[in-house]
C-alpha positions in Angstrom: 19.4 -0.2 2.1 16.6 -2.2 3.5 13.1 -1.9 3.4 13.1 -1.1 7.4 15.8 1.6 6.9 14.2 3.2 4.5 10.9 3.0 5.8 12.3 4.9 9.0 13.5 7.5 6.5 10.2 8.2 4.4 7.4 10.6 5.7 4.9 8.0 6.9 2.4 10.5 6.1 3.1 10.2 2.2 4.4 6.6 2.5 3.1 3.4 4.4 4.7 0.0 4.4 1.8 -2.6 3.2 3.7 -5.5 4.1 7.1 -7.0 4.0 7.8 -6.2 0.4 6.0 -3.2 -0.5 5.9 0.7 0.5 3.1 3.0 -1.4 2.4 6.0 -2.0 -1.6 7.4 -2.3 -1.7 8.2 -5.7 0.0 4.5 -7.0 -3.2 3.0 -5.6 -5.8 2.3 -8.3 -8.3 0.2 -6.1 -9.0 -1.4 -3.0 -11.0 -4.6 -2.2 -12.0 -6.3 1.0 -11.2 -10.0 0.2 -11.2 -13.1 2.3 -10.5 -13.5 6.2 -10.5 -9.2 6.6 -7.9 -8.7 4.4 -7.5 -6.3 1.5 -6.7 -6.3 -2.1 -4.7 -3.4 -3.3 -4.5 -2.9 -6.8 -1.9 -0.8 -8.3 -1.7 1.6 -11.2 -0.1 0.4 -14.2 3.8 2.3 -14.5 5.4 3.9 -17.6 7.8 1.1 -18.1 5.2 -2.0 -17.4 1.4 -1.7 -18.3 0.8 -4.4 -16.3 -1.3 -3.8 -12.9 0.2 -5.2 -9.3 -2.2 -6.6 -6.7 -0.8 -6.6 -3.0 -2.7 -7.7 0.1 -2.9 -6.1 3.3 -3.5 -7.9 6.2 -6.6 -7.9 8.5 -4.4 -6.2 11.5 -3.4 -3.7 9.0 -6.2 -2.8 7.1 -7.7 -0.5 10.0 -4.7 1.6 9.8 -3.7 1.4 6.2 -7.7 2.8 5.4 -7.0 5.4 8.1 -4.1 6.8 6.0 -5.4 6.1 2.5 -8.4 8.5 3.6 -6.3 11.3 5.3 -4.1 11.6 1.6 -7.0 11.8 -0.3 
């Protein structure tokens, strides 16, 4: 599948599409910074199999509605 179908099968109330590459889900976010030119930084928890974090960016004409449905999951 691609990212687009399955976007369009996920509840988008549980799931939003950050960019091209990446859907999340509330609880995988670990922390989120305002960085340069209105974007944001979205840090990642660490998973089982990798310890490593993941840093994503949201862009500026997504942030408004990314923050709206980080703070409606919480």
């Amino acid at each position: 599948f691609t990212l687009n179908e399955v976007e369009n099968e996920l509840n988008n109330q549980i799931f939003y599409r950050a960019n091209r590459q990446t859907i999340l889900h509330p609880r995988s976010v670990e922390q989120i910074k305002s960085i340069e030119n209105g974007k944001l930084s979205v840090l990642l928890k660490p998973t089982i199999s990798d310890k490593n974090t993941f840093q994503i960016n949201v862009s500026r004409y997504k942030k408004q509605e990314f923050m709206s449905w980080f703070n409606h999951e919480l």
